[in-house]
Backbone as ProteinMPNN parsed JSONL, in Angstrom:
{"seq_chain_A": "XXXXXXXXXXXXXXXXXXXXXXXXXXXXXXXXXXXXXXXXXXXXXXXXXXXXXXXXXXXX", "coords_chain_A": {"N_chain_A": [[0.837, -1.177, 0.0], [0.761, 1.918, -0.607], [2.028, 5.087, 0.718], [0.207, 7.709, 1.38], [1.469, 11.138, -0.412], [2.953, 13.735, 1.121], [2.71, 17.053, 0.187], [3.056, 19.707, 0.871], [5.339, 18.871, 2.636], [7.435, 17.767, 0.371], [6.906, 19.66, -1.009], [8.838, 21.856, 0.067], [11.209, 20.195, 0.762], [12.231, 20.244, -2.631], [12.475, 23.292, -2.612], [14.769, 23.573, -0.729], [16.816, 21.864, -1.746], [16.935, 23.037, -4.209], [18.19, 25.434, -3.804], [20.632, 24.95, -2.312], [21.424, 23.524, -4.489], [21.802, 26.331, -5.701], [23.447, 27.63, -4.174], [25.793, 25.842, -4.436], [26.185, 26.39, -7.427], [27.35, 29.145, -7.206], [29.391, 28.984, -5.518], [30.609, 27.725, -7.465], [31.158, 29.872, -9.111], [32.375, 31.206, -7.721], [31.103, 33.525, -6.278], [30.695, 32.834, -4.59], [29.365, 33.531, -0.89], [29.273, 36.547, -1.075], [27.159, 38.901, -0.982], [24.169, 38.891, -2.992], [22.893, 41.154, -3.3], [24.418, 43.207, -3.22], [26.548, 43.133, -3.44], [28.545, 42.769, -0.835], [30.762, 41.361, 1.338], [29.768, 38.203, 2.59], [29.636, 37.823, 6.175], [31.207, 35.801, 8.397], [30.047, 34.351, 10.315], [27.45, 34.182, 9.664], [27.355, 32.536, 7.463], [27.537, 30.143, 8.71], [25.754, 29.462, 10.09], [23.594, 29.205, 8.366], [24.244, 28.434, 5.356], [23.448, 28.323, 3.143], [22.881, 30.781, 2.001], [21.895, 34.219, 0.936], [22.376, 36.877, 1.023], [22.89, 39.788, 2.626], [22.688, 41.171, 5.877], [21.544, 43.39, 5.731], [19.455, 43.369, 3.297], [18.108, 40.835, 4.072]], "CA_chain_A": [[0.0, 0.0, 0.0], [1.03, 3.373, -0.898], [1.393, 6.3, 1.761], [0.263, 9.496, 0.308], [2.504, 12.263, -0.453], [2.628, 15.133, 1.912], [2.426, 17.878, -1.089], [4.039, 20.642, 1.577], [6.859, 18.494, 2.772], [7.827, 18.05, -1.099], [7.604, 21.559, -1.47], [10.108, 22.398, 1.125], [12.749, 19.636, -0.127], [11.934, 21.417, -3.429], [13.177, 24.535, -2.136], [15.728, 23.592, 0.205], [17.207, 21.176, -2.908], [17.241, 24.237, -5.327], [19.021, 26.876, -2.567], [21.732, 24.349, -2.091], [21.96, 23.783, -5.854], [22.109, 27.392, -5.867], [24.381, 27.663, -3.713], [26.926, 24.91, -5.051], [26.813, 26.833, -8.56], [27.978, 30.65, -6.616], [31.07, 28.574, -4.994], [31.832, 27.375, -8.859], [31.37, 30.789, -10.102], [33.394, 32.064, -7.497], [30.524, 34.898, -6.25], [29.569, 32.321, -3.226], [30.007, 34.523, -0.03], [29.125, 37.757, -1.439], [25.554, 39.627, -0.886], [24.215, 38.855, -4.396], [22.178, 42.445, -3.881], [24.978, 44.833, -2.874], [28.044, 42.45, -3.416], [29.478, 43.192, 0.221], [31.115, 40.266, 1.485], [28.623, 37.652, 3.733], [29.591, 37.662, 7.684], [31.326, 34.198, 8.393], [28.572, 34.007, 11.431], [25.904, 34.246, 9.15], [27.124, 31.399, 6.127], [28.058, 28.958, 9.323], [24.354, 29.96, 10.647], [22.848, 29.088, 7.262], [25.16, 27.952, 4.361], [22.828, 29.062, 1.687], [22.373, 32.435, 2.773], [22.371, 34.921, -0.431], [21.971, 38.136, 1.091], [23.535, 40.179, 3.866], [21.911, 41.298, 6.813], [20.923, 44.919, 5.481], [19.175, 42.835, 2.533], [17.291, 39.854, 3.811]], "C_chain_A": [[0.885, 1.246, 0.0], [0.945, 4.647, -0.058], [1.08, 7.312, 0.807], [0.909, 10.591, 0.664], [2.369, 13.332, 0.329], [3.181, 16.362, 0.98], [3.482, 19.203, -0.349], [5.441, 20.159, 1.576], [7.84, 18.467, 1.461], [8.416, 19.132, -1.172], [8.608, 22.198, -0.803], [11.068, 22.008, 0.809], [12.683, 20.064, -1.123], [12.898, 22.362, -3.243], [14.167, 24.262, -1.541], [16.568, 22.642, -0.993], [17.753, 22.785, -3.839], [17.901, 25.027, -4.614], [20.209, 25.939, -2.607], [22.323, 24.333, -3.301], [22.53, 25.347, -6.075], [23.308, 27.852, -5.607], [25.665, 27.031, -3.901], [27.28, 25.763, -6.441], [27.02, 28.611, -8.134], [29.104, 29.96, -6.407], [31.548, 28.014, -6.833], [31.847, 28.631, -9.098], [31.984, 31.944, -9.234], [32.502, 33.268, -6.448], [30.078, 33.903, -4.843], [30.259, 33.341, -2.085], [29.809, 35.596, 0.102], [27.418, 37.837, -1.837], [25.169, 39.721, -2.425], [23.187, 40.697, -4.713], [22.975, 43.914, -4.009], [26.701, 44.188, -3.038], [29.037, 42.446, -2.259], [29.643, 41.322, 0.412], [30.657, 39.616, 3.041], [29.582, 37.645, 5.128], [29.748, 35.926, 7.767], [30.445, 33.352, 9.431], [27.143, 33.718, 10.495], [25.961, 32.752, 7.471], [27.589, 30.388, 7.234], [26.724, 28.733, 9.466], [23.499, 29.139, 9.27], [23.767, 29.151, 5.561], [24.388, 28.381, 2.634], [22.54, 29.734, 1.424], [23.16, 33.503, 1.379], [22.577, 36.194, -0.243], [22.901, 38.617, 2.639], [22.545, 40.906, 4.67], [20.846, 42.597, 6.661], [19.756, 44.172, 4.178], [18.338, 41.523, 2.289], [16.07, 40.068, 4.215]], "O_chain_A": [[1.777, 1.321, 0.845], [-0.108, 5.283, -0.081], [1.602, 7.622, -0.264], [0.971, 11.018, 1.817], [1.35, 13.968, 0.058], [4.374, 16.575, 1.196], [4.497, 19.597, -0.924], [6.404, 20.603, 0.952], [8.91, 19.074, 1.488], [9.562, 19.561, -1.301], [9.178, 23.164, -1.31], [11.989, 22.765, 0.505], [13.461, 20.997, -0.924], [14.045, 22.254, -3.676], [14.96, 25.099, -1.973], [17.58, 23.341, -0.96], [18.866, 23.306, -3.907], [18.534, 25.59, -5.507], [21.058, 26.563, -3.244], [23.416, 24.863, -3.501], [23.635, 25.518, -6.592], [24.108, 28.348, -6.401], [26.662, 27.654, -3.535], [28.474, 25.906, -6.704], [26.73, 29.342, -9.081], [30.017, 30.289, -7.166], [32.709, 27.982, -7.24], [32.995, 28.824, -9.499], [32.142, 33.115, -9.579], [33.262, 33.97, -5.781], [29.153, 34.284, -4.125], [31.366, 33.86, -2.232], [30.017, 36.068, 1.22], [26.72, 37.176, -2.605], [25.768, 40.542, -3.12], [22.912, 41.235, -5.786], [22.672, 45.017, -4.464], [27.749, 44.776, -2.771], [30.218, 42.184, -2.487], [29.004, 40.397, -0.09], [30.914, 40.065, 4.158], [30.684, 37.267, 4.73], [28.944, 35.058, 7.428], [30.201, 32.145, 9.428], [26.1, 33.13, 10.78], [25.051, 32.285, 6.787], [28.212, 29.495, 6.66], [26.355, 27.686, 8.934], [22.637, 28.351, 9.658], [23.68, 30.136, 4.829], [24.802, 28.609, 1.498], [21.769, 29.735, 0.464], [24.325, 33.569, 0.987], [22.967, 36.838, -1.217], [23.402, 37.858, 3.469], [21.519, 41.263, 4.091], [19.764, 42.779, 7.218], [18.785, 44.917, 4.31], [17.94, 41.07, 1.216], [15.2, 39.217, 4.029]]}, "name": "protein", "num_of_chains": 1, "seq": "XXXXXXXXXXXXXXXXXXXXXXXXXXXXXXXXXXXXXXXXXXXXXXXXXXXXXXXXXXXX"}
């Protein structure tokens, strides 16, 4: 028998899947680290805190 899909939970690995991807292709292109809105460079508290973190604190 078949459980049925929890349609939310999906959607979250979803998202949390794609941010990581995201995040894996900034460290190839070099720009991982850096506030993709103002380019300042991320707070090493804040990418230990959350590793997929695109934005700096003035910006999220």
């Amino acid at each position: 028998m078949d459980s049925p899909i929890d349609v939310d939970r999906l959607a979250r690995v979803e998202t949390e899947v794609a941010d990581v991807e995201r995040a894996l292709s900034r460290l190839d292109q070099g720009s991982y680290g850096s506030c993709e809105a103002c380019g300042t460079e991320l707070e090493d508290e804040r990418l230990a805190e959350t590793p997929i973190v695109r934005t700096c604190g003035a910006h999220s």
